[in-house]
N, CA, C and O atoms as CSV, one atom per row, in Angstrom:
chain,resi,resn,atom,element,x,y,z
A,1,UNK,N,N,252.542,48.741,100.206
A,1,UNK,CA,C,251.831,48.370,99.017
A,1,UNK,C,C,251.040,49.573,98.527
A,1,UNK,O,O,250.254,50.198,99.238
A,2,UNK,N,N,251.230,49.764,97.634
A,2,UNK,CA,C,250.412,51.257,96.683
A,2,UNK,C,C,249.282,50.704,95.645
A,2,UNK,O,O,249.474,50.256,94.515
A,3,UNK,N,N,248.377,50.820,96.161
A,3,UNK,CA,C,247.030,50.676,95.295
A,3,UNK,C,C,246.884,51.063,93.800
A,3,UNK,O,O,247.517,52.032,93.378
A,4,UNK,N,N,246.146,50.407,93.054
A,4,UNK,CA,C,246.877,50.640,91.530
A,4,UNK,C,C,245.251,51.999,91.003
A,4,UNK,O,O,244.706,52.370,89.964
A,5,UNK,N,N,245.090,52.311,92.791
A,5,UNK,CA,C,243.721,54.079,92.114
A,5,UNK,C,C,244.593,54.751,92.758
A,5,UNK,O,O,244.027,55.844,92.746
A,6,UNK,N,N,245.909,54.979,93.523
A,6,UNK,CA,C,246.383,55.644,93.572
A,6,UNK,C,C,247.166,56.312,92.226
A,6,UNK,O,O,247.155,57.511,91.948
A,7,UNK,N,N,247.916,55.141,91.384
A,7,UNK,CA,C,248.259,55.683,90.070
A,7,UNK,C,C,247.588,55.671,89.274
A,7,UNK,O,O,247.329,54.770,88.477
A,8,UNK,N,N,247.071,57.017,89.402
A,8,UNK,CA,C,245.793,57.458,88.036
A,8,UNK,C,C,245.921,58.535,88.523
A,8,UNK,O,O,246.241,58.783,89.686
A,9,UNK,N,N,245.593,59.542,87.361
A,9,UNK,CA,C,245.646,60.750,86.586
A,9,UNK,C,C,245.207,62.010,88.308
A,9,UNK,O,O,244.320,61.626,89.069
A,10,UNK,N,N,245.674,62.846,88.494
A,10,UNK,CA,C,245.334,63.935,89.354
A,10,UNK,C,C,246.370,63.305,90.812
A,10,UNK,O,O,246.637,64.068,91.740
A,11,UNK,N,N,246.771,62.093,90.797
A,11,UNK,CA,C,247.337,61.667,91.854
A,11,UNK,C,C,249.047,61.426,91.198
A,11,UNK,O,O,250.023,62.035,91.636
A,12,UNK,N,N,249.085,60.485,90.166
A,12,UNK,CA,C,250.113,60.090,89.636
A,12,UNK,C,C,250.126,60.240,88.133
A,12,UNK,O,O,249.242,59.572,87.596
A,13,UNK,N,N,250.949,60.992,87.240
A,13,UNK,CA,C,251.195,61.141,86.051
A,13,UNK,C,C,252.436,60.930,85.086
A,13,UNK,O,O,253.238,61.863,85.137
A,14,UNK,N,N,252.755,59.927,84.242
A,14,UNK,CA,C,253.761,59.458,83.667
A,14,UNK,C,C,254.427,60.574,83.108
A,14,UNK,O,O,255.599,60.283,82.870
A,15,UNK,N,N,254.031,62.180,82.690
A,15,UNK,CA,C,254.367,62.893,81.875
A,15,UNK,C,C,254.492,64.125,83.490
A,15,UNK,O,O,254.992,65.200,83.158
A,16,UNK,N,N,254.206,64.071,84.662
A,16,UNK,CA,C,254.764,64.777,85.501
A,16,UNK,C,C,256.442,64.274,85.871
A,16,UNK,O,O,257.141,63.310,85.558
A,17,UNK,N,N,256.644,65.677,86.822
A,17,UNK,CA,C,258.082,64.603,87.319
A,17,UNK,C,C,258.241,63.881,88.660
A,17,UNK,O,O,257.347,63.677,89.481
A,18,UNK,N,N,259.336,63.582,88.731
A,18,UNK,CA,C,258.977,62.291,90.260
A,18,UNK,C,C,258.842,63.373,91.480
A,18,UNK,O,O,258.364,62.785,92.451
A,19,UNK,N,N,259.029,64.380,91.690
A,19,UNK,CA,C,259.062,64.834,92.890
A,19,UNK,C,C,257.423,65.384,92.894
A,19,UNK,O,O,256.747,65.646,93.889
A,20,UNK,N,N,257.129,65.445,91.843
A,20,UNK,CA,C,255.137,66.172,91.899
A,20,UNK,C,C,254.798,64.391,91.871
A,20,UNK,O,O,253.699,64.384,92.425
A,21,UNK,N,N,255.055,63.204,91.608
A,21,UNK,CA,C,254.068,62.143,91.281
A,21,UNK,C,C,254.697,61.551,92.930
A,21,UNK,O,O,253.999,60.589,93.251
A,22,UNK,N,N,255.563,61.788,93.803
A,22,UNK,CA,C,255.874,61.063,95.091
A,22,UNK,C,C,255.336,62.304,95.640
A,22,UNK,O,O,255.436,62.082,96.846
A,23,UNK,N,N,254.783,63.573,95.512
A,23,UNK,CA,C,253.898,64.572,96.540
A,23,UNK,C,C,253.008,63.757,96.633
A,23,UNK,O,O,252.925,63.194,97.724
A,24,UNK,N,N,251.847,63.315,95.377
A,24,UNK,CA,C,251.041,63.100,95.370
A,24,UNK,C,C,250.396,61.136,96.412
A,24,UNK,O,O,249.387,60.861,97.062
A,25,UNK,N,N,251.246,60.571,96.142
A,25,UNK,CA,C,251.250,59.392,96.332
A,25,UNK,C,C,251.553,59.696,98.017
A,25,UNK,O,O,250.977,59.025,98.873
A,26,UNK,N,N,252.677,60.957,98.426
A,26,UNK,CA,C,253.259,60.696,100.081
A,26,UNK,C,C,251.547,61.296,100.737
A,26,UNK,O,O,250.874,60.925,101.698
A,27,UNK,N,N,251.312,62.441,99.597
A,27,UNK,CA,C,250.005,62.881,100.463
A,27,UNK,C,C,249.311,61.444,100.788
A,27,UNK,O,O,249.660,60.826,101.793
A,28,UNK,N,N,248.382,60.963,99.964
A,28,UNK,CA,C,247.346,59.429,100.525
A,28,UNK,C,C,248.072,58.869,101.252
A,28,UNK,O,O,247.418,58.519,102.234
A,29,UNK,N,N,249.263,58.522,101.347
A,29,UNK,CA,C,249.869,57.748,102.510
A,29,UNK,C,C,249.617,58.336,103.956
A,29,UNK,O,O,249.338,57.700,104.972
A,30,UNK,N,N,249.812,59.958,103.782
A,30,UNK,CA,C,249.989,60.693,105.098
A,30,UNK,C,C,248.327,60.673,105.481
A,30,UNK,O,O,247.994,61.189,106.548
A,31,UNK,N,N,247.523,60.209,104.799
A,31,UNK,CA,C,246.017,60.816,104.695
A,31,UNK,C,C,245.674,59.444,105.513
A,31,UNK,O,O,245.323,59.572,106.686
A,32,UNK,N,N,245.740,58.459,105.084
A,32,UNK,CA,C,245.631,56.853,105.032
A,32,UNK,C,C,246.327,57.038,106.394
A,32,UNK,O,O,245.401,57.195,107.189
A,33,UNK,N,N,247.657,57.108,107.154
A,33,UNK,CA,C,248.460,57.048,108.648
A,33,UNK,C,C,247.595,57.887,109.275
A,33,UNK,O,O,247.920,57.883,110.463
A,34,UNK,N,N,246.358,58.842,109.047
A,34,UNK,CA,C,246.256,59.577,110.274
A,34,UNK,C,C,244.860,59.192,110.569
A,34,UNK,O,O,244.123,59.500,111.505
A,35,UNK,N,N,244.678,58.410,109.491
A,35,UNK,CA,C,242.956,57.167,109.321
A,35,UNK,C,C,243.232,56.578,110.911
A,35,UNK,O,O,242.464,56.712,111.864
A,36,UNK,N,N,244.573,55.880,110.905
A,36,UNK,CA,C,244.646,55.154,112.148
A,36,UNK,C,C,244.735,55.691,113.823
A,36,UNK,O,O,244.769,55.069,114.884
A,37,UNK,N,N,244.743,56.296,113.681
A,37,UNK,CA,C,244.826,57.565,114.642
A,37,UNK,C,C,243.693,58.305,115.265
A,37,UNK,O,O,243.535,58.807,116.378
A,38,UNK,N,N,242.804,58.194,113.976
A,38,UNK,CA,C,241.392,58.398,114.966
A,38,UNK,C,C,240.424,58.061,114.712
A,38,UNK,O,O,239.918,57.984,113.593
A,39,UNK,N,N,239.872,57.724,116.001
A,39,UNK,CA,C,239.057,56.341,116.221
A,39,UNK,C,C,237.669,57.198,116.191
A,39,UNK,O,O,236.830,56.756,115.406
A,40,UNK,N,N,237.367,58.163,116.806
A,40,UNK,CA,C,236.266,58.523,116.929
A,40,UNK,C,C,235.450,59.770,115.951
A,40,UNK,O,O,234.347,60.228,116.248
A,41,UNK,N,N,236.326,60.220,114.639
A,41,UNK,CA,C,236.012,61.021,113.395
A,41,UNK,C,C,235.355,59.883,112.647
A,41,UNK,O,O,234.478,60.121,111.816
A,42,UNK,N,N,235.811,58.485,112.955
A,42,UNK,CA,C,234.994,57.386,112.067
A,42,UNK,C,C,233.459,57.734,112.066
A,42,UNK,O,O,232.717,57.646,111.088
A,43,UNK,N,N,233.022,58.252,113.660
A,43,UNK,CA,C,231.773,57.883,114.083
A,43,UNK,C,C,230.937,58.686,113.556
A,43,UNK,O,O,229.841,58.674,114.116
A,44,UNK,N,N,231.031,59.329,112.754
A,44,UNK,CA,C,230.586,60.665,112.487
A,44,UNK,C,C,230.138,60.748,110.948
A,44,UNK,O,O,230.815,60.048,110.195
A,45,UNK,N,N,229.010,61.560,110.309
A,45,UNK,CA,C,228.715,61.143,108.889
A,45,UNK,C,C,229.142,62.410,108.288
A,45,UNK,O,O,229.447,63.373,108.990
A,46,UNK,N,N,229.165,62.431,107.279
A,46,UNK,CA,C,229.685,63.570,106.263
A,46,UNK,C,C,228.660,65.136,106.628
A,46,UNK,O,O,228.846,66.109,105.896
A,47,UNK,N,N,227.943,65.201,107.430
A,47,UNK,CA,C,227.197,66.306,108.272
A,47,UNK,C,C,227.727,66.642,109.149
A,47,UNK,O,O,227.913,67.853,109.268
A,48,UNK,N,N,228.255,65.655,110.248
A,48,UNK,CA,C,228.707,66.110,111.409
A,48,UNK,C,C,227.682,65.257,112.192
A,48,UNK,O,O,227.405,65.755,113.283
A,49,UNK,N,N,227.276,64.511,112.010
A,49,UNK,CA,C,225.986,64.061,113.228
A,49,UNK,C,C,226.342,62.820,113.650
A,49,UNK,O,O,226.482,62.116,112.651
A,50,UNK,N,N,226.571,62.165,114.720
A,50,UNK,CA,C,226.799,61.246,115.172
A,50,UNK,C,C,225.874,59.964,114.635
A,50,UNK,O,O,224.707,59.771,114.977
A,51,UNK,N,N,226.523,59.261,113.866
A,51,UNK,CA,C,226.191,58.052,113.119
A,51,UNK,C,C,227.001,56.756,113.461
A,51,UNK,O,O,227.713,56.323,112.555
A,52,UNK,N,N,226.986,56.113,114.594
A,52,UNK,CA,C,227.365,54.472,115.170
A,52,UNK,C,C,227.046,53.628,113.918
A,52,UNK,O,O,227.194,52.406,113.942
């Protein structure tokens, strides 16, 4: 299922072509699969400081 903020402008463009608008869309997918993967970068705040 593809989220409808994935197709919008800098990610997906009607006037690009399909191989630049499926880069863009495979990147968040590949971004989103490696979410699941690690468990313990969750724990952490946009500093680096351990935030539970």
């Amino acid at each position: 299922m593809i989220s409808a903020g994935i197709l919008q402008l800098l990610v997906y463009s009607i006037n690009e072509c399909t191989e630049a608008d499926a880069s863009g869309i495979g990147t968040i997918a590949a971004n989103e699969i490696t979410h699941s993967f690690d468990n313990n970068g969750a724990k952490y705040n946009a500093d680096g400081n351990f935030a539970k």
